[in-house]
Every structure is written in C-alpha cells, then in structure tokens.
C-alpha positions, -999 to +999 in steps of 0.1 A: +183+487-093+153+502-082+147+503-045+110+513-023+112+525+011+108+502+041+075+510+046+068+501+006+073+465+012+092+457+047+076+467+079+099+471+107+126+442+117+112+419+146+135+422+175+115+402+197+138+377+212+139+337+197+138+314+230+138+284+209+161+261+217+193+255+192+198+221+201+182+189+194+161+173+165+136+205+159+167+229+162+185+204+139+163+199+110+156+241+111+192+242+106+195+216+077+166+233+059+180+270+063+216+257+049+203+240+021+187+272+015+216+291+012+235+260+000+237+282-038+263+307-039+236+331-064+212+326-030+243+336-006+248+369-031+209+373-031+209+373+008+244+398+007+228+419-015+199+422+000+217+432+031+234+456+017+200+479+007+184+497+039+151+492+021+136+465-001+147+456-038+122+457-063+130+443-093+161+441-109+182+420-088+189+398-119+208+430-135+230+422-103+237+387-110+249+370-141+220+346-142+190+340-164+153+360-149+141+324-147+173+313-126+170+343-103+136+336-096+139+300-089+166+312-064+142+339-047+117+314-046+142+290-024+149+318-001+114+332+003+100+292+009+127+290+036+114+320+054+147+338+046+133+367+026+104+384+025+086+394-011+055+413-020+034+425-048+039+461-054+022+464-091+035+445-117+067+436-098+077+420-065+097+440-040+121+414-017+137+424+017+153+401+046+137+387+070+155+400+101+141+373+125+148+341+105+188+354+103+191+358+133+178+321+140+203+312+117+229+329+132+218+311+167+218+276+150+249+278+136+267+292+169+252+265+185+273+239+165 
C-alpha cells in the first residue's frame, strides 16, 4: 500500500475542543447518521485501517480488503460523505486519511448513550 506523508494529503489533527452538546435531537440524529456510516463491517476495517497508518493512504486500500474497486469506493464514498474521512486528489489517485475531529464526536455521542 502506498502511503504520502501527512503533509501530502492530511494537515494536522484538529484538537480544538467539541462543546456541542451530546444529547438531544441534533446530538441524536449526528449519532444515527455517523452509525449508519459505519453500520458496514468493510467501512469499520476502512476506518481501522486507516488508523492504523500515521500518514494518509493513497491508493490501494482495495488490495487490503477482499472487495471489488467499485465496492471499495462506494464504501469510501460513505465515509468521506459522513465527514468520517478525509480524501484528496493527489494526481491520478486519491489519498484518504481520518478525520480526527469527527471521531472524536463519535466517541462523545456514543459515551453519551
């Protein structure tokens, strides 16, 4: 798998604070909207993956996964919508990094259950 730096693709994680609440209808449809998201097990081993890398992927996550290029992307595409990853142009392919602030939203919601 081919990986770029940080600065390739990914600036630096936002660790500005979230002080939205994690209660109530706003909090609750955020929540619904990030678990659908990862409501695929490939999209859960997208996000695990992409954890895993200290810089951005670019490319070749489908050699990770035994799914079809056209599957993968569908499931990238979910992800990025949701605000969950990050993924920019770099050439002819698209490098695709977490997006620090929207996990730890996540994380919030759900310990707010």
């Amino acid at each position: 798998m081919k990986e770029g730096t940080a600065a390739d693709c990914c600036s630096a994680p936002d660790t500005a604070v979230d002080l939205r609440p994690i209660e109530g209808r706003e909090a609750d449809e955020e929540l619904a909207a990030l678990a659908k998201a990862i409501g695929h097990p490939a999209r859960v081993q997208i996000l695990r993956l992409l954890v895993r890398r200290t810089a951005c992927v670019c490319g070749d996550i489908v050699d990770e996964l035994p799914l079809a290029q056209s599957t993968v992307s569908q499931h990238l595409k979910v992800l990025k919508d949701a605000g969950l990853i990050r993924g920019e142009v770099d050439g002819p392919r698209v490098c695709y990094c977490l997006e620090p602030r929207v996990l730890r939203r996540l994380r919030a919601l759900v310990a707010g259950l």
